[in-house]
N, C-alpha and C positions, 0 to 999 in steps of 0.2 A: 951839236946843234939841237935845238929845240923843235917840237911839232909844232906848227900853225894849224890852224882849224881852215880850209877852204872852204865847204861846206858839206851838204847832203849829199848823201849818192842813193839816188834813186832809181826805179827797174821802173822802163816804159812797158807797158800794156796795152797791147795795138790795141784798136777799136772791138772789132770783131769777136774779140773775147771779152770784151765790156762792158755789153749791150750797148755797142754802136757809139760806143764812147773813148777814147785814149785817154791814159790815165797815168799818173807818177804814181808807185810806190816806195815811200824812204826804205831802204833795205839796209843801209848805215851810215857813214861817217867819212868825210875824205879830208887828209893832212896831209901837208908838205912838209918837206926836212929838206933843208938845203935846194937840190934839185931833184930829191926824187919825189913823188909824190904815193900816198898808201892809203889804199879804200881799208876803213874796218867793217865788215859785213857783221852786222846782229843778227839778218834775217834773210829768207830766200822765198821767191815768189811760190804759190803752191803746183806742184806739176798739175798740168793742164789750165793755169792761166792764162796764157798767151806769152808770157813773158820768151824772148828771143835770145836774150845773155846781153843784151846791151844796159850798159850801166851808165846814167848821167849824173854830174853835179852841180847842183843850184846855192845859191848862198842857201846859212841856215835859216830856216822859219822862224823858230824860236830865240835862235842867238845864245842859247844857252850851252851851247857845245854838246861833244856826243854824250852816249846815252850813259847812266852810272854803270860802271863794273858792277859783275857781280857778287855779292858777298860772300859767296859758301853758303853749304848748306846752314838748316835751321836747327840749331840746337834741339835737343831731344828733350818732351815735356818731363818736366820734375827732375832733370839730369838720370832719368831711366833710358839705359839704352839696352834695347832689344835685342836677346838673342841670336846668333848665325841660325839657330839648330830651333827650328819651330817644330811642335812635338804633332802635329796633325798635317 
C-alpha cells in the first residue's frame, strides 16, 4: 500500500505558557497506509514550553505535503576535506 498524506500533526500549547494564549505548533506530518496511521515528527516543542505530549492533526496548510527529506551533508568547499588529526 501506498502513504496518504492526512495532514499536520501539531503539539497544543496550553495558554499559560503562551502569554495567555493556546497555540498549534506543526511538529510534523501524519499518513495513513491501509489502517494504520504514522506521525513523521521533524521537530519537538522546546522543554519548558508548556507543551503536554498531546499531538493533533489538522488537514495541511499548505497542501504541499510533508517537509523535504534531508539531503546529506554539504559537500566540502573546492573538494578539500579536512583532516581527522587537527595539528593545535
Amino acid at each position: 500500500m501506498s502513504l496518504t498524506l492526512i495532514g499536520d500533526a501539531c503539539a497544543h500549547i496550553p495558554a499559560h505558557a503562551n502569554g495567555g494564549k493556546s497555540a498549534y505548533r506543526k511538529i510534523g506530518t501524519a499518513f495513513k497506509d491501509g489502517t494504520k496511521i504514522s506521525i513523521k515528527i521533524d521537530t519537538l516543542p522546546l522543554p519548558g514550553s508548556g507543551w503536554e505530549g498531546w499531538v493533533n492533526v489538522f488537514p495541511s496548510k499548505d497542501g504541499l505535503g510533508p517537509a523535504p527529506k534531508f539531503a546529506g551533508p554539504l559537500p566540502q568547499a573546492n573538494g578539500f576535506d579536512a583532516p581527522d588529526d587537527i595539528p593545535f
